[in-house]
MARVOMAR-114353 format. One record per residue (C-alpha): residue number from 1; residue in one letter; z, y negated, x. Coordinates in Angstrom, 3 decimals, always signed. Last residue first. Example, Ala and Ser with C-alpha at 12.3 -4.5 7.8 and 13.67 -1.06 7.14 Angstrom:
<nodes>
{node 2, "S", {+7.140, +1.060, +13.670}}
{node 1, "A", {+7.800, +4.500, +12.300}}
</nodes>
This chain:
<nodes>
{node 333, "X", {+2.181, +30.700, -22.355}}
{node 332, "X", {+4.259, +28.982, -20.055}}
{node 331, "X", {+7.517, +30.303, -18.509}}
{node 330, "X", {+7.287, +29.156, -15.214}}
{node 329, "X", {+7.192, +32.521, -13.326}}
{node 328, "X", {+5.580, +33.635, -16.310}}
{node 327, "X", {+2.684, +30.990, -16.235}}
{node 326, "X", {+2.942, +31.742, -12.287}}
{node 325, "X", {+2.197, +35.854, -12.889}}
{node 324, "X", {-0.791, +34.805, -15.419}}
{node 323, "X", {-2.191, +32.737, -13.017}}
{node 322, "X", {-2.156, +35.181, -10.263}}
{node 321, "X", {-3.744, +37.612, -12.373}}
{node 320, "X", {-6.778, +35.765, -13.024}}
{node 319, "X", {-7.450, +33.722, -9.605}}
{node 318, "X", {-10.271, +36.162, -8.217}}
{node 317, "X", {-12.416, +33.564, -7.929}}
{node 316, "X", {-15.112, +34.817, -10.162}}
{node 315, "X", {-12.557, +35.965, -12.693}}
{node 314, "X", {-10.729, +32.277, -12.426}}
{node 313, "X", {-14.053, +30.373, -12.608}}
{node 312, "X", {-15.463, +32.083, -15.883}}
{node 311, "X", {-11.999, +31.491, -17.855}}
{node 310, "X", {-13.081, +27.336, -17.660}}
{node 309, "X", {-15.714, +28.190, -20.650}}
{node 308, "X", {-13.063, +28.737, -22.892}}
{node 307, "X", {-11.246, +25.868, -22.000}}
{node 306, "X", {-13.949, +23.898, -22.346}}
{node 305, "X", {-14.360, +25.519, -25.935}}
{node 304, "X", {-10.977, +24.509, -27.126}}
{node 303, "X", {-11.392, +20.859, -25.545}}
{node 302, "X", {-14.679, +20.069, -27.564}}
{node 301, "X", {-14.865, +16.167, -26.579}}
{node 300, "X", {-14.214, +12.694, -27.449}}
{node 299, "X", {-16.662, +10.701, -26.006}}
{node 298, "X", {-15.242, +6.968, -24.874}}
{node 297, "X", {-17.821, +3.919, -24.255}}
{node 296, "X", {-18.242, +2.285, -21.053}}
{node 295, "X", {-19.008, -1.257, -21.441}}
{node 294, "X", {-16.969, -3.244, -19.364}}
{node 293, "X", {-14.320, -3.499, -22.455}}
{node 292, "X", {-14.329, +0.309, -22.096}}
{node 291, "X", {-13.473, +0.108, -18.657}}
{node 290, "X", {-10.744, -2.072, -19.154}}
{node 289, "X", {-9.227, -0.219, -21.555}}
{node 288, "X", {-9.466, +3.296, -19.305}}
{node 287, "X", {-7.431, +1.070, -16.893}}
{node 286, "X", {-4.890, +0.531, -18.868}}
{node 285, "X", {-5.080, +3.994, -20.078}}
{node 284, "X", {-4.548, +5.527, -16.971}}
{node 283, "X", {-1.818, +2.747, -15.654}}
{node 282, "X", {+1.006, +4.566, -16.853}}
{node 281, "X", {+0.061, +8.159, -15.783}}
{node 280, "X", {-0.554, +6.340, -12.592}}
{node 279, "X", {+2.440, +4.615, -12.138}}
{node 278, "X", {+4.751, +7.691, -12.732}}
{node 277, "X", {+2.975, +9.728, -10.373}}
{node 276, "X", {+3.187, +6.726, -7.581}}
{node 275, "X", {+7.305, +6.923, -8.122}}
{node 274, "X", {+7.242, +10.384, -7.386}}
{node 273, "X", {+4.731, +10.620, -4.373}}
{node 272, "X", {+7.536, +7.632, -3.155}}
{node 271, "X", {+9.818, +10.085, -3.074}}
{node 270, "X", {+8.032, +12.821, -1.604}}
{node 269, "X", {+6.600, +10.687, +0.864}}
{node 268, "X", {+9.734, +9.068, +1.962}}
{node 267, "X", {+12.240, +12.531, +2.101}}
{node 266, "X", {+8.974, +13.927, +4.101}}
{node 265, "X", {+8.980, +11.337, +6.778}}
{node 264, "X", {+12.179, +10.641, +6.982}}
{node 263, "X", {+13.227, +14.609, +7.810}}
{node 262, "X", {+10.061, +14.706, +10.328}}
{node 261, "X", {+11.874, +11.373, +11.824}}
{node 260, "X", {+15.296, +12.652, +12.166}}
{node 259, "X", {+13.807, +15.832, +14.130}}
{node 258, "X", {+12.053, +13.672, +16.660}}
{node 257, "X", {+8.559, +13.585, +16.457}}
{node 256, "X", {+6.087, +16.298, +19.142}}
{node 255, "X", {+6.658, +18.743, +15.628}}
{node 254, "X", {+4.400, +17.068, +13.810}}
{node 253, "X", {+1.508, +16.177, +15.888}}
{node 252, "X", {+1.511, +20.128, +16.540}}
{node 251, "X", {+1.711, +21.018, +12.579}}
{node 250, "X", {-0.868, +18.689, +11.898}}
{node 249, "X", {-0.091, +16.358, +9.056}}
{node 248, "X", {-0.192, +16.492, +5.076}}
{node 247, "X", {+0.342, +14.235, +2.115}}
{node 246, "X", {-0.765, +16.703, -0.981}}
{node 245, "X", {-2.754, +15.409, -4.253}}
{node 244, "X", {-1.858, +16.657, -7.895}}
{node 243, "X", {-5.329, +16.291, -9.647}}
{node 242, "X", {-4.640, +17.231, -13.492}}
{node 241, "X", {-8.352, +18.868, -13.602}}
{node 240, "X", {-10.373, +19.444, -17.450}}
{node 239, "X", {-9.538, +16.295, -18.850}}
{node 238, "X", {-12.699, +16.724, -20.900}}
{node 237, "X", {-12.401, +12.842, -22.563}}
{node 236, "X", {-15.961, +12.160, -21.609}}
{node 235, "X", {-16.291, +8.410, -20.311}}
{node 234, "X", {-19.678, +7.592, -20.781}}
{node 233, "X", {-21.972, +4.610, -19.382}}
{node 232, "X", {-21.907, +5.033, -15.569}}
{node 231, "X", {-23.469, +2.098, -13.299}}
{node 230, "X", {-21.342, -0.501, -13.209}}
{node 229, "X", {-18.341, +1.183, -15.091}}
{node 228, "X", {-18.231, +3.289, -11.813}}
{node 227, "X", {-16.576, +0.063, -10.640}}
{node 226, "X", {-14.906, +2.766, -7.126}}
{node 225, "X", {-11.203, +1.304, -8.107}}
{node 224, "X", {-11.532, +1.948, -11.609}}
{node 223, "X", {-13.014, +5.083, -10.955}}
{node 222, "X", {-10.655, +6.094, -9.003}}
{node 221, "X", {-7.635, +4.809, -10.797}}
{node 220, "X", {-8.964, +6.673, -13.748}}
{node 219, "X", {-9.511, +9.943, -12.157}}
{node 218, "X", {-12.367, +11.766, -11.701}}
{node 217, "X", {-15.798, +14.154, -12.438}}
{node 216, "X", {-19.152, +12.545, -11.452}}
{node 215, "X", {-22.313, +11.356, -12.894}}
{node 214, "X", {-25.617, +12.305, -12.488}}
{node 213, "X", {-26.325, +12.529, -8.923}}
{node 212, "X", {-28.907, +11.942, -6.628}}
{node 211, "X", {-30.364, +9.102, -9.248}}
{node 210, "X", {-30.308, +6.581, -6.794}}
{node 209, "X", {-28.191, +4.297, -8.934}}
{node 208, "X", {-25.635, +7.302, -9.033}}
{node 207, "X", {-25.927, +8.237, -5.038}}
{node 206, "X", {-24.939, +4.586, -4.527}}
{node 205, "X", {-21.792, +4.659, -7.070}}
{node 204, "X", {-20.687, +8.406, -5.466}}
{node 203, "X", {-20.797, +7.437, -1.875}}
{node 202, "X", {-17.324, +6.270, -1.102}}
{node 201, "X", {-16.274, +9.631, -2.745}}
{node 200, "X", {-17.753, +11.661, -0.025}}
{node 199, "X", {-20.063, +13.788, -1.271}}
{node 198, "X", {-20.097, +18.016, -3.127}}
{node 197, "X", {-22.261, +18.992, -5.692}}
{node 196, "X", {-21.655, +20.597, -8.995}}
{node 195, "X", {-24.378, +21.614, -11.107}}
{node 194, "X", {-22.732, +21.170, -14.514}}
{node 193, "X", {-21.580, +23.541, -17.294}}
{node 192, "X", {-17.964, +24.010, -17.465}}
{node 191, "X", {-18.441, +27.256, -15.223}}
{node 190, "X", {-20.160, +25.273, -12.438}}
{node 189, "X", {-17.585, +22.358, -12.810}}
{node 188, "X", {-14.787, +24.965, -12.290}}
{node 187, "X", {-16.347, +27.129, -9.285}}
{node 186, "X", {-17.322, +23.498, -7.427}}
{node 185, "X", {-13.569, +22.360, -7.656}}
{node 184, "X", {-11.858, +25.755, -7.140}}
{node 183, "X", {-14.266, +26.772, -4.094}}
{node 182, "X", {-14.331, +23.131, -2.369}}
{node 181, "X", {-16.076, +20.456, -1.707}}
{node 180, "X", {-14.897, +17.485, -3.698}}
{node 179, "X", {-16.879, +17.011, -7.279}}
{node 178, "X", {-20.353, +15.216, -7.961}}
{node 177, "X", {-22.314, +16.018, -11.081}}
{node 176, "X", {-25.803, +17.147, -11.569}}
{node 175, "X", {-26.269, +17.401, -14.982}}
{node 174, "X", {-28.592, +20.273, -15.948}}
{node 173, "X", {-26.302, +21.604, -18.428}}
{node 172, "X", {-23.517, +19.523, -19.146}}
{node 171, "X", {-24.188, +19.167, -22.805}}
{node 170, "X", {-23.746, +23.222, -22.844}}
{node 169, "X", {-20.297, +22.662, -22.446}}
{node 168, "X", {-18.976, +20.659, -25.237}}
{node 167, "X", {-18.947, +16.837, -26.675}}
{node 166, "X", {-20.865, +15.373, -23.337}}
{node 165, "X", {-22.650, +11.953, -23.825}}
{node 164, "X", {-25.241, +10.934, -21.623}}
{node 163, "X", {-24.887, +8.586, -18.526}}
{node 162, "X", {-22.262, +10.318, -17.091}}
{node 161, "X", {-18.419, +10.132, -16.441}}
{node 160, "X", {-16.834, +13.511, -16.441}}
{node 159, "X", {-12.637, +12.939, -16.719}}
{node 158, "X", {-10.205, +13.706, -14.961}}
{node 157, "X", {-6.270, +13.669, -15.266}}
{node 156, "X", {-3.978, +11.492, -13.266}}
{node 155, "X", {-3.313, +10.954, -9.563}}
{node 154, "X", {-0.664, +12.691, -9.390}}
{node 153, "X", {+1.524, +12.522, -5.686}}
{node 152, "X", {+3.235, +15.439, -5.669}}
{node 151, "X", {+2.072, +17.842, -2.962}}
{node 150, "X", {+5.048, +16.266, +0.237}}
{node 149, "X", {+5.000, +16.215, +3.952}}
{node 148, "X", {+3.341, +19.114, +3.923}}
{node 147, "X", {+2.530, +20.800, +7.629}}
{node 146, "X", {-0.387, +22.410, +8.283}}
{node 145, "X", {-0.705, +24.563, +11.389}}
{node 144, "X", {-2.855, +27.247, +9.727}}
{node 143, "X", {-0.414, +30.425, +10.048}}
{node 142, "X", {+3.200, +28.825, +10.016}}
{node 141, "X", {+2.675, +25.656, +8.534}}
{node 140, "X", {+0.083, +26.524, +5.544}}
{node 139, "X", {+1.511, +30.099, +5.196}}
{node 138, "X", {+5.182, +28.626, +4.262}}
{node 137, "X", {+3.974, +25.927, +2.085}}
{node 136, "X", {+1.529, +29.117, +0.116}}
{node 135, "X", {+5.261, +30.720, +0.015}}
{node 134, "X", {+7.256, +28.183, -1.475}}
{node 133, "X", {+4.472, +27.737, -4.196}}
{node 132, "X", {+4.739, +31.503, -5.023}}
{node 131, "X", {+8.339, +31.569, -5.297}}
{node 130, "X", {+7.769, +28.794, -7.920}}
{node 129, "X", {+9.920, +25.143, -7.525}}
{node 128, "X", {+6.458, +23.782, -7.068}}
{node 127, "X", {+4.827, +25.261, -10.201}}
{node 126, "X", {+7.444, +23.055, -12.155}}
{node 125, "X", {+6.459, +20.067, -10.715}}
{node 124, "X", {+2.415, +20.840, -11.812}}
{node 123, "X", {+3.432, +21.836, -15.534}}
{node 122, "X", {+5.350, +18.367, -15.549}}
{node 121, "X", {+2.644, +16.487, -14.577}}
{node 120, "X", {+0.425, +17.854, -17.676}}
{node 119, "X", {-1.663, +20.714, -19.049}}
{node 118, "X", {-2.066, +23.020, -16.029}}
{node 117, "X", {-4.571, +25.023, -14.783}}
{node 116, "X", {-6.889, +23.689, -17.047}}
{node 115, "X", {-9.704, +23.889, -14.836}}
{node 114, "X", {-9.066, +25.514, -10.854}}
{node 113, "X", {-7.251, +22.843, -8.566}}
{node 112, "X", {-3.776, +24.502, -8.916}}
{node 111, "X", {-5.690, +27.991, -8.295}}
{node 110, "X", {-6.693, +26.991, -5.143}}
{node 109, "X", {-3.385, +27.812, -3.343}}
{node 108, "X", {-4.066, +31.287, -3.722}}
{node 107, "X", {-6.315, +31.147, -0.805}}
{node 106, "X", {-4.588, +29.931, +1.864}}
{node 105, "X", {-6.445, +28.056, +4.869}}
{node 104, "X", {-9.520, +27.033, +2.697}}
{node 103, "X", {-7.518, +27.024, -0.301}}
{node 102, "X", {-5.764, +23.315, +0.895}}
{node 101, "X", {-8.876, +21.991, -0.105}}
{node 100, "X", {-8.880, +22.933, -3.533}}
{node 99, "X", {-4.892, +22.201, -3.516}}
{node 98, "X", {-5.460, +18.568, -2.521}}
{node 97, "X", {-5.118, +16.275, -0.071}}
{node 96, "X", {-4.260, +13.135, +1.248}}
{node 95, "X", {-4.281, +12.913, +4.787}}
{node 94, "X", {-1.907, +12.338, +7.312}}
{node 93, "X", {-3.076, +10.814, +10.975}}
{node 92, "X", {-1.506, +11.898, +14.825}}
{node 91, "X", {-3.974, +13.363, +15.962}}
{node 90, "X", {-2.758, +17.099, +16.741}}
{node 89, "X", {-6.432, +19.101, +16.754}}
{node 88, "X", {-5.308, +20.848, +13.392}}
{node 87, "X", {-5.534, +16.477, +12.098}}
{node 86, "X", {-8.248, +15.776, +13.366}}
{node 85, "X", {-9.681, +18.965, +11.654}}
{node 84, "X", {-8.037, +17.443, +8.243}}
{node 83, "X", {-9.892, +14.235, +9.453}}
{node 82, "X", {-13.377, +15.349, +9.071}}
{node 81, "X", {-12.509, +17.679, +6.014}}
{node 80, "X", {-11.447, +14.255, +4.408}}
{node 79, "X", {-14.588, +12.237, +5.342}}
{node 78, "X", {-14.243, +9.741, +7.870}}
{node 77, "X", {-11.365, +7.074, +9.248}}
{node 76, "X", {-12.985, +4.739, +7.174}}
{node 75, "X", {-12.532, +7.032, +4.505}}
{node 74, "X", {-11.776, +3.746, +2.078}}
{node 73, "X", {-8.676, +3.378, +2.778}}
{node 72, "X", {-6.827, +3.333, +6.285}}
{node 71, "X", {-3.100, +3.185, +5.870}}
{node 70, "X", {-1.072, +2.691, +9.337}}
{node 69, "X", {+2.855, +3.683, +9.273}}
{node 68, "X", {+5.308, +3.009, +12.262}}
{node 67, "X", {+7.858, +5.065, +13.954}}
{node 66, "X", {+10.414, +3.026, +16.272}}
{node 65, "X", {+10.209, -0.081, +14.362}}
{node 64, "X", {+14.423, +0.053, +13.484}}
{node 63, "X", {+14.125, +3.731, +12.435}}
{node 62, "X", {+14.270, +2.541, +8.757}}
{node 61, "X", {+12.692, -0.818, +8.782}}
{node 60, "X", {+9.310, +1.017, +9.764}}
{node 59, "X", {+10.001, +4.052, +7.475}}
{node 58, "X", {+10.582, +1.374, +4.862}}
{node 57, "X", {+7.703, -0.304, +5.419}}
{node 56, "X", {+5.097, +1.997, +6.178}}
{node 55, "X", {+6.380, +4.188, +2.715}}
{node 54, "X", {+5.252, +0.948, +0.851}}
{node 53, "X", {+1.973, +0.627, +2.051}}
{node 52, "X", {+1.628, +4.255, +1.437}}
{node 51, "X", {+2.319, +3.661, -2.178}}
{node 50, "X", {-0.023, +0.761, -2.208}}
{node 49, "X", {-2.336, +2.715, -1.139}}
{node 48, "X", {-2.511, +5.379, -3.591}}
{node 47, "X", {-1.646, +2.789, -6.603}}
{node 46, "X", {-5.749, +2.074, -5.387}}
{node 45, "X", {-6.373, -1.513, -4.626}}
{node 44, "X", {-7.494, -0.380, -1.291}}
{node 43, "X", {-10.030, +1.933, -2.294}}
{node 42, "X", {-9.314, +5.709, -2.136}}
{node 41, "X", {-11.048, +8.415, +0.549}}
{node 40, "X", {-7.348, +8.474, +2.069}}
{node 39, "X", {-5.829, +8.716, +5.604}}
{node 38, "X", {-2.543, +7.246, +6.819}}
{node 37, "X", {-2.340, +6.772, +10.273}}
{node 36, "X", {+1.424, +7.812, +12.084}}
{node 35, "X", {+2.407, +5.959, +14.844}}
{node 34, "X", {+5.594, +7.057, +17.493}}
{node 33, "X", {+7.714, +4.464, +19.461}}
{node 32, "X", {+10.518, +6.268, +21.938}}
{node 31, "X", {+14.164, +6.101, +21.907}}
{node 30, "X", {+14.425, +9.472, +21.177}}
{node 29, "X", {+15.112, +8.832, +17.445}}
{node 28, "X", {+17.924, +7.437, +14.936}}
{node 27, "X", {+17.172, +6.785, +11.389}}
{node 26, "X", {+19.357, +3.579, +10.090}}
{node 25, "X", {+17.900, +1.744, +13.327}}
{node 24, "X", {+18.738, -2.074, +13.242}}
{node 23, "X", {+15.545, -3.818, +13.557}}
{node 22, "X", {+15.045, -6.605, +16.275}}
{node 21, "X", {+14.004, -9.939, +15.805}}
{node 20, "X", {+12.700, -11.486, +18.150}}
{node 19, "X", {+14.333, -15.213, +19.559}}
{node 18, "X", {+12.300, -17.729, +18.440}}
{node 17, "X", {+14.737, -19.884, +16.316}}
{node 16, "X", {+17.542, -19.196, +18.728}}
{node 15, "X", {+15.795, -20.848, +21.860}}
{node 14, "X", {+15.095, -23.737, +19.624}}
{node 13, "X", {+18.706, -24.234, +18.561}}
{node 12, "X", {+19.399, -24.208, +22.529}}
{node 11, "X", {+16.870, -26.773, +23.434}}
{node 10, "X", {+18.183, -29.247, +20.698}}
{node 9, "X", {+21.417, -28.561, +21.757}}
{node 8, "X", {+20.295, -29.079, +25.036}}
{node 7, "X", {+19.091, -32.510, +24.748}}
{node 6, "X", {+22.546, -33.735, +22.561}}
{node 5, "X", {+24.508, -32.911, +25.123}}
{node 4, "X", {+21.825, -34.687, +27.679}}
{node 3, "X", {+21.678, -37.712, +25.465}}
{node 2, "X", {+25.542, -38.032, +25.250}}
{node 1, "X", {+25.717, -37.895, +28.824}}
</nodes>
């Protein structure tokens, strides 16, 4: 008798051991499972990633499992304009964006992607609590079907990384230098000097050893993660874009979710978009060092006449007076 007690203890403890787990819900849905993929151009090891990483899990731990998070790096879900269509179509995926893209569907968007825009971070937060901002949000959901889950995830400033040194504009010419398709990105290399031309990211360090391109215009965690170091030699200290990215979804996919989850979704993304700024303006010139002790050598450059040069893109864009109205709206000079 003993035996048997002791039998189905043994039985019982088991039972308990494997038993699933289930999540208590903090964010309460329809009782049905929804997926979300995560689209990005970035490596894997990009602070990118890892921010969406983290998102997944506390969304997932959140609504008890009920909406889940998939990150696909490395544009393996295609290029960027490829999955922004996906995305109009009602797929259920998010990509990361940016303003140059974003002026496509409204124009005066662009502007946050044309040169020098803005000086730092903290120029790019304030243009979000703009009237103007507000509004370009507005006309993305309500006349293009873009919905923002958050625009303020920096990825850090850029840099042109060639295989010649560049001190001031007219070192550019000739170069032909890759830069994401769109009007305020191709516009602002053209007027700094270079031939732009637009390629997936993926692509770059191939179309460099091929010679198709001669050098390209990015962040440090993007070249880091890309080993541009391999096959670039300069790091020119232009600075000329301070990339803010956008997480954004298809206004259809978006509103099939329950309400609670739409609300997660962008309270997670815009605060983890925070916490991702912070870590890459720290790890820029970490990972700047480590480039330079793999051989890439730092050109300090003619900022005052880049600048200069940059005025071409906003008259040919039409982007003048607008930028003058949001410097007052945010009382820069």
């Amino acid at each position: 008798m003993k035996i048997k007690v002791l039998a189905f203890a043994f039985v019982l403890a088991l039972s308990l051991v494997f038993v699933p787990v289930v999540l208590a819900a903090e964010v309460e849905g329809d009782g049905k499972e929804y997926t979300l993929r995560v689209s990005t151009q970035m490596a894997d090891s990009d602070p990118f990633c890892e921010g969406f990483r983290a998102i997944a899990s506390r969304v997932e731990s959140r609504t008890g499992g009920k909406l889940k998070i998939l990150v696909y790096p490395s544009a393996q879900l295609g290029s960027d304009e490829d999955v922004i269509e996906q995305a109009l179509q009602g797929v259920n995926v998010a990509v990361v964006t940016d303003a140059g893209r974003m002026a496509n569907y409204v124009k005066e968007i662009g502007i946050v992607g044309v040169a020098y825009f803005a000086d730092d971070y903290n120029d790019l937060v304030k243009v979000q609590g703009t009237n103007y901002w507000k509004e370009c949000v507005r006309r993305l959901a309500e006349e293009n079907d873009i919905r923002v889950l958050s625009f303020n995830w920096f990825a850090g400033a850029r840099q042109f990384m060639t295989n010649k040194p560049v001190k001031k504009p007219e070192d550019l010419n000739g170069l032909r230098i890759r830069t994401p398709g769109a009007p305020a990105w191709s516009e602002s290399i053209r007027s700094l000097g270079a031939t732009p031309v637009a390629m997936s990211w993926p692509d770059v360090y191939t179309a460099v050893q091929q010679k198709n391109i001669d050098g390209c215009e990015s962040q440090h965690s993007a070249n880091w993660g890309l080993r541009v170091y391999e096959v670039l030699k300069y790091i020119n200290k232009t600075g000329h874009f301070q990339l803010l990215n956008g997480m954004i979804v298809g206004e259809k996919w978006f509103k099939t979710i329950p309400e609670p989850f739409q609300k997660l979704l962008i309270e997670e993304f815009t605060k983890q978009g925070e916490l991702t700024s912070a870590q890459n303006i720290e790890l820029s010139d970490k990972y700047e060092a480590q480039m330079v002790e793999k051989g890439m050598e730092v050109v300090q450059v003619d900022v005052a006449a880049f600048k200069e040069a940059a005025k071409k893109a906003y008259d040919v864009l039409g982007f003048t007076a607008l930028r003058k109205q949001i410097y007052n709206e945010i009382g820069k000079n």
